[in-house]
N, C-alpha and C positions, 0 to 999 in steps of 0.2 A: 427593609428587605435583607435578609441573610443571604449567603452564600449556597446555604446545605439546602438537597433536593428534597423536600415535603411531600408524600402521600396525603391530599389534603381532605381525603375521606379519613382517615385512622390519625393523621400526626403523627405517624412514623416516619421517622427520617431514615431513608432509603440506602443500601450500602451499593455499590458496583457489583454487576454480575461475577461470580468465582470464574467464571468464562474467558471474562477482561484480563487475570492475571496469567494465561495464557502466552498473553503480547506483550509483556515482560522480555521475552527474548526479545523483541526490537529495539529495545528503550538502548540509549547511546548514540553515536556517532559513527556512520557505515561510509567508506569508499566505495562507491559503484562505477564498474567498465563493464563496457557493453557494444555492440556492434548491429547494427538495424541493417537489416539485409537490404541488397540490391534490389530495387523491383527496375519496371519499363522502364521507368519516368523517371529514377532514382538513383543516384550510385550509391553503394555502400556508405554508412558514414557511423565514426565512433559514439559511443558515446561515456560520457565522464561525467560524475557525479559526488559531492554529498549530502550525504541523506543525514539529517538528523530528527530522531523519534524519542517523545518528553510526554512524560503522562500532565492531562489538564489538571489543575489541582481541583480533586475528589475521585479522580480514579475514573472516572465515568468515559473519558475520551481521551484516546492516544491523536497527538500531535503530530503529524509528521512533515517538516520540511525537507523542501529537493533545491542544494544552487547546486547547476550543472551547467554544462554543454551538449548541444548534439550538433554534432561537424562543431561551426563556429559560431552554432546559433546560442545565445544564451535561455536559460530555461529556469525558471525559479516557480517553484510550485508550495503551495499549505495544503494540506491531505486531512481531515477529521478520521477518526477509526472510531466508530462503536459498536453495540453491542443488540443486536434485535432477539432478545430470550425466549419469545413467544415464537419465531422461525427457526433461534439455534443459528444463527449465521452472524459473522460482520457485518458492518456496514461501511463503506467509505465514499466522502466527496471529498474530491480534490476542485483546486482552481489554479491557474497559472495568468502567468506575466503577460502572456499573449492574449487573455480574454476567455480563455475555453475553462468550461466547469465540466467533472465527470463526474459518476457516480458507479458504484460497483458493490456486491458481494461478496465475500469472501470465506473460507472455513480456514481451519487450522487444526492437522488431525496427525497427533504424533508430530512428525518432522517435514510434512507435505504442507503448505502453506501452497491454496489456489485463492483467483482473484476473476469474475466472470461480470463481463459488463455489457451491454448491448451488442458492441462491436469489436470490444480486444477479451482479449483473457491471457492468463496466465498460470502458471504451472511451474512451482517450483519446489526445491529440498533443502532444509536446513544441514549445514554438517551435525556430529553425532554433538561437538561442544556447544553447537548452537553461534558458531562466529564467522560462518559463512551460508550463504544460500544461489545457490543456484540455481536460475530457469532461464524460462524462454516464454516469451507472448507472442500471440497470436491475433491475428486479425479476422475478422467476418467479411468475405471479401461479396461482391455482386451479386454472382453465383450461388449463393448460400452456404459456400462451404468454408471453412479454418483454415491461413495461410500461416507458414512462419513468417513472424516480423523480426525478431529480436531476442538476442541471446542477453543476459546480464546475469555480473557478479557482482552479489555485495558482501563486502567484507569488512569485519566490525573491527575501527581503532582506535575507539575509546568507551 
């Protein structure tokens, strides 16, 4: 068994969607701080982060590790990113240290990088150089309506 992905109607060996080199801006090593709003039940609490994003080797899947903090909780997460060509969208699952697996959507349009999941989402901007991004997520609260959750910046330092 090879490595390389097979069309096994034709035998062509299949290249990465042009879509994928997109998420070239991620790839590297990003600082993230952030702050997760107060709710009833909650007090405010930071959060701190590095993120690092490595293409899988053939292109097909970005990588994205998280070791962080939120308050003094530790948090280490694996993220897949791909590519669904026939919808035109991202794709990502994540899974963390705690047991939880997510799963979400995403686009990348220009410098607006959003992220929409059953019950969070997000919404942010790359700078003009591409080495910072800032947003905010959002929660789907009981009600059916978008709460703010969470401000975060990431800042790229390597």
């Amino acid at each position: 068994m090879t490595n390389e992905h097979v069309n096994h109607t034709s035998q062509e060996v299949l290249k990465p969607d042009p879509a994928l080199s997109h998420l070239n801006v991620f790839v590297g090593k990003w600082m993230i701080e952030g702050l997760i709003t107060e709710s009833p039940s909650e007090p405010a609490v930071k959060l701190k982060a590095i993120d690092t994003y490595e293409w899988l080797p053939g292109g097909f899947f970005l990588i994205h590790h998280v070791d962080g903090l939120i308050g003094d909780k530790e948090v280490k997460t694996i993220e897949i990113i791909g590519y669904d060509a026939s919808n035109q969208v991202y794709f990502t699952h994540a899974y963390d240290n705690h047991g939880s697996m997510a799963s979400y959507y995403a686009n990348l349009l220009g410098r607006d990088w959003k992220i929409t999941g059953n019950t969070e989402r997000f919404s942010g901007k790359f700078s003009v150089d591409g080495n910072t991004l800032i947003g905010t997520w959002e929660l789907l609260g009981n009600d059916e309506k978008w709460t703010h959750w969470m401000d975060i910046r990431l800042t790229k330092v390597e």
